[in-house]
N, C-alpha and C positions, 0 to 999 in steps of 0.2 A: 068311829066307823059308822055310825046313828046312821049322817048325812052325806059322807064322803065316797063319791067309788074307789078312789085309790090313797091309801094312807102307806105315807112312806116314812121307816126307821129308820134315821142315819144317823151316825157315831163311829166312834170309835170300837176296832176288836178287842173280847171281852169284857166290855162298858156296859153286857147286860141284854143285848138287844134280842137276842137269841131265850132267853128267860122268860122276858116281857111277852112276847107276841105267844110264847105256849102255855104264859096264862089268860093271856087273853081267847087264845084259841081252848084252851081246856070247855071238853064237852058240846062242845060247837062241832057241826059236819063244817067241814076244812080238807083244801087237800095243799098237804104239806110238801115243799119241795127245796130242798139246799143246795146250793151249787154250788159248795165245797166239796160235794160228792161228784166224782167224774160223770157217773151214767146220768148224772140229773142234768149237768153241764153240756156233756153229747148231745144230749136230747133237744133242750132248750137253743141251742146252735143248730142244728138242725132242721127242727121242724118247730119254731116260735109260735105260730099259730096251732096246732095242734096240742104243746106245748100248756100254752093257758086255755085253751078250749075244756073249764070246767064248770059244773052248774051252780054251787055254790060258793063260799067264802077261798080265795085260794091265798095260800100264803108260802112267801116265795122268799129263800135267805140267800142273802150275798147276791144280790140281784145285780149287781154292778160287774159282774162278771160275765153278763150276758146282755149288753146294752141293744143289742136287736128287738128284745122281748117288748120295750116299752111302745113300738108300732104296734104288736101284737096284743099290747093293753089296749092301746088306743082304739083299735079297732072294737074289741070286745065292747068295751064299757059304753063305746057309742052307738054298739046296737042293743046293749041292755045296761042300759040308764040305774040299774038298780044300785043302793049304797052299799056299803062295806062289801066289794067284788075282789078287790087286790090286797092285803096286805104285805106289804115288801120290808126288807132292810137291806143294807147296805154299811159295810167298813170302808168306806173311800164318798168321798163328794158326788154324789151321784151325779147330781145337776150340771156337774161341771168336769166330766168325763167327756173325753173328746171321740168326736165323731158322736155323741147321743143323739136320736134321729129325730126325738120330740118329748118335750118337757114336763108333757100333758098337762099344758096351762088349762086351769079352771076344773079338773077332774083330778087333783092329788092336791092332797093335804099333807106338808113333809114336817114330821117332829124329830126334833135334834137331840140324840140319849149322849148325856157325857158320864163319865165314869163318875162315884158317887162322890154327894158333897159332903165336905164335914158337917151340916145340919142332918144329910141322912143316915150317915155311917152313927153319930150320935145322937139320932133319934130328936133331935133339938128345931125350930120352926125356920132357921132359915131364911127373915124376914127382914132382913138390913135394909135392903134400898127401897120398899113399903115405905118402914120405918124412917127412911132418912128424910123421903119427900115428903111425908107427913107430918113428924114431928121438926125436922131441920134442927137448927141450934139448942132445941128441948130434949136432944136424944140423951139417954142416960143408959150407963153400960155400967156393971161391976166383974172382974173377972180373976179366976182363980187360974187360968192357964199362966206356965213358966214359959220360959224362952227353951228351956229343955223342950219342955211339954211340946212348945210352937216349931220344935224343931224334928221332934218325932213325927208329925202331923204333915213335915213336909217331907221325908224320908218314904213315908207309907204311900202320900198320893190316896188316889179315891177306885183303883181296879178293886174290883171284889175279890180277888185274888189274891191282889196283894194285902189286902187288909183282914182276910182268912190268915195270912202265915205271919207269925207274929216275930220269927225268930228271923231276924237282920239277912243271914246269910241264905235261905230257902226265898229271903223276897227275892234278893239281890239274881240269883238264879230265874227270879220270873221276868223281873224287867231286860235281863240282859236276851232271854230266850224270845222273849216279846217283843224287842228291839230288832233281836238276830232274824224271825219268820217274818216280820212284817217288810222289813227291806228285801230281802229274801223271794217273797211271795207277792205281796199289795205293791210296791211301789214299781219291781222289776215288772208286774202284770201294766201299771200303767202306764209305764214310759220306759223306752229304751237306755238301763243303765252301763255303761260301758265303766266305769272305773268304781266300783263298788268299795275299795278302802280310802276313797278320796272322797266317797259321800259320810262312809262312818267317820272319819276324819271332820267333815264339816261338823254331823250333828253333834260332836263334844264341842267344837267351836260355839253353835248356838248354845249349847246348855250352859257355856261359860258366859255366854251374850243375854241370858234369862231377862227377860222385861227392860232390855235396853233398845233401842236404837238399832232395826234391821240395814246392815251395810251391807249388801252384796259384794262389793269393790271390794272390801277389804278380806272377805270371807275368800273371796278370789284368789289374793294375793296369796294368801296364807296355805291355801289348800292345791296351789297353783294348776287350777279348772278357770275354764275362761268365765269371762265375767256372763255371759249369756246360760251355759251351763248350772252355775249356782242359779242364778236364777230361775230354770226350770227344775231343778232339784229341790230347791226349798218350796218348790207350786208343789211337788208331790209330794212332799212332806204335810202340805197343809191337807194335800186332799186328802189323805189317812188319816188325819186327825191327831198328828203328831205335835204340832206348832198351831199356832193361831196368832195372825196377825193384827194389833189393835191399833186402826188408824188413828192420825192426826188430827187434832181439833184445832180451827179457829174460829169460825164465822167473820173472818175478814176485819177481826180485831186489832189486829196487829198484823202489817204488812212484814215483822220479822218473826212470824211464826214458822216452825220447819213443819215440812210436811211429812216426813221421813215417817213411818209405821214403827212400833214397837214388834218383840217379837216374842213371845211366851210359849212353856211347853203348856200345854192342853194337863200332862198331870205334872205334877212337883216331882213325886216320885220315880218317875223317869229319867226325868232332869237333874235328882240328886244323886242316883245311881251312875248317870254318865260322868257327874265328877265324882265319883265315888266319897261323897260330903255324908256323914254321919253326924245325930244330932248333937255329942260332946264338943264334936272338932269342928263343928260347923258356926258353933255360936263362939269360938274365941278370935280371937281381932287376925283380920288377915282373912277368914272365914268366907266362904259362901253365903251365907246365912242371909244379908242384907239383899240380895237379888233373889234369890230362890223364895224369899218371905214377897216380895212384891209382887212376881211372878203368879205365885201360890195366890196371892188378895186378888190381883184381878183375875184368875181363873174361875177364883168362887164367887164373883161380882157378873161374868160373860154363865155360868152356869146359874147363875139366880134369875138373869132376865130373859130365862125360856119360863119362867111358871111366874113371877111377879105379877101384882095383879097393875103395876106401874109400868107405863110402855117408855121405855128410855134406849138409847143405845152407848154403848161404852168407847171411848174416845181416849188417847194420853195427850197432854199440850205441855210444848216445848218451843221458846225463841230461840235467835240464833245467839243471842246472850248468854242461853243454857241454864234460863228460868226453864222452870218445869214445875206441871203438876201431873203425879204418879197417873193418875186415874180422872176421866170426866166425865160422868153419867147426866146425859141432856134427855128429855122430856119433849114429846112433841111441841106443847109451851114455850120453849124455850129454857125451862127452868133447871137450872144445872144444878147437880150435888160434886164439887170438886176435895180430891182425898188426895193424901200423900201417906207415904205407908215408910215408916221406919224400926229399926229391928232392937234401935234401943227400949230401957224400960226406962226414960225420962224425955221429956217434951221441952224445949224451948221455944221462945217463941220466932227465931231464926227458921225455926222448923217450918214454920208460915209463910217463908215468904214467899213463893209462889202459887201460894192461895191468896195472898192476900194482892200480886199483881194482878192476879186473874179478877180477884174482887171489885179492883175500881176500874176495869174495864165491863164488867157483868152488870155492877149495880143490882136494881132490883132482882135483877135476875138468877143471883148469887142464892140458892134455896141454905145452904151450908159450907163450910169447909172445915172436916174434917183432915189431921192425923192419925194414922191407926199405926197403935203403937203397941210394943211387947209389956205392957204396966199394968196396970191391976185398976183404974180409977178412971172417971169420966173428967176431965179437968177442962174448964173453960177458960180461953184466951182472947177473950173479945167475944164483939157482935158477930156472931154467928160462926164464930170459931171455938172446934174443939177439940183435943185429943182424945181419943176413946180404942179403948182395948181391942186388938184387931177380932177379939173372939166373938165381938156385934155382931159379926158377919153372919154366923148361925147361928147363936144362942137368943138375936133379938126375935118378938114375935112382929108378923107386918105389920099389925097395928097397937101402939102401947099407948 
């Protein structure tokens, strides 16, 4: 807030945002306002500029509920220039709420809160992709988590909620209530839903689809909603912060790469709740387990590179051959770290091979290619290939 007039929280609901801003605001003159509360809601619909007509720090929750106001920011902040004016959040994509009347380019700073990581929840540094680009084929991991263990880990998910109630059946009640309000409440506020058991019908369909291949066409067929309908159903999904979609990589390497997005739930444990996948039954063959563990790796890979001090963006590459590598993390450089994430606790080197096609199209540019795997030991397969414990992901420090 030092530098900024307008700092915007966006995430997902109970991800914390609402914690965060009232300790940031403890002791501070602040005037508080939520619009989850009707009279706060009337008012701000209403009378927008009188509304934020206040002299110091104002902080305003569920701001997305009243997309007028941000004129009535605009106005404010450019007649007093002064920093830390607005603090906001938001459970829905703010930016990308429709009809928003101005984006207040160059006067908001927006930081993205996701529900917590496994480095937070375990107190651990969280420092993998630091680590990869730094050290690359030097990285060294030992680990003591089971596939049980990896499997409890995806059940729980990162809500503070959820990771308060420890007993299986008291979670299962929160993601299903957390499911039921937010379709309910958030998606119905931002788009006109007219068949509401044909959208719960879809999201078990995504959570069976977990970190594969977003088909609309087919999600269509299945849910029998037109093909234009899914399509704007799964935009709302994303804008709650439900899914998160991880684009296609190529840089024009191969004229048979697909371009097709990946599609992940935002927590695991929502996702393992909607298949009602438990950690015993989920790690035997036949299981969930293998899509909910990749899903889960690249969540904690898209939630590491809001604070990394590495600027990368996360990518999955796939040809029409159905080579694929799980995960691509490229660097302004160029310099990519490519990973495949599998749920067994042994490595071949078969396991490789779409790291290692992506390799002789990279060349120098290949920083690593990692496996992340459910085993206990850092094992090398070559020049700059390795399998390593998927538990790097938090337990490494950024820089080793």
């Amino acid at each position: 807030m030092a530098d900024t007039r307008v700092v915007l929280v966006n995430g997902a609901r109970q991800s914390g945002k609402s914690t965060l801003i009232q300790l940031i605001a403890d002791g501070r003159l602040v005037e508080m306002r939520n619009l989850d509360r009707l009279e706060d809601l009337r008012a701000a619909e209403s009378d927008p500029s009188g509304f934020v007509d206040f002299d110091q720090t104002m902080v305003i929750d569920e701001v997305q509920r009243a997309p007028e106001l941000f004129l009535a920011i605009k106005a404010t902040v450019d007649t007093d220039p002064r920093p830390g004016r607005f603090l906001l959040t938001g459970s829905s994509q703010v930016l990308a709420l429709h009809g928003l009347p101005d984006t207040l380019p160059g006067r908001m700073e927006t930081i993205e809160l996701w529900p917590l990581s496994q480095g937070e929840i375990d107190d651990r540094p969280d420092g993998f992709i630091d680590a990869a680009f730094s050290k690359g084929p030097g990285l060294r991991h030992r680990s003591s988590v089971t596939r049980i263990g990896y499997g409890e880990r995806l059940v729980r998910g990162g809500f503070p909620e959820a990771v308060r109630r420890s007993e299986p059946h008291r979670r299962a009640r929160f993601f299903d209530s957390y499911v039921r309000d937010l379709i309910n409440r958030d998606v119905r506020q931002l788009g006109e839903i007219e068949r509401l058991a044909q959208l719960r019908t879809m999201l078990r369909l995504v959570a069976a689809r977990n970190a594969n291949l977003l088909v609309p066409s087919s999600l269509a067929t299945e849910t029998r909603l037109s093909f234009h309908t899914v399509q704007r159903y799964l935009s709302l999904l994303e804008e709650v912060f439900l899914i998160k979609q991880v684009p296609a990589w190529s840089r024009n390497l191969s004229a048979r790469a697909v371009a097709t997005p990946k599609v992940a739930f935002v927590d695991s444990g929502i996702a393992a709740n909607l298949l009602q996948a438990e950690p015993s039954s989920m790690v035997r063959p036949g299981g969930h387990f293998g899509p909910l563990l990749e899903g889960f790796v690249l969540m904690e890979l898209a939630r590491q590179l809001t604070w990394c001090q590495t600027r990368a963006e996360l990518y999955h590459y796939r040809t029409k051959d159905k080579i694929e590598v799980d995960a691509v993390l490229e660097n302004p450089q160029g310099h990519v770290i490519a990973i495949e994430v599998k749920a067994a606790t042994t490595v071949t080197g078969d396991d490789f091979r779409g790291i290692k096609h992506l390799a002789e199209r990279l060349g120098d540019d290949l920083v690593a290619g990692y496996v992340l795997y459910t085993g206990t030991e850092t094992l090398s397969f070559g020049p700059k290939l390795s399998a390593v414990p998927v538990s790097a992901l938090w337990e490494l420090p950024s820089r080793i």
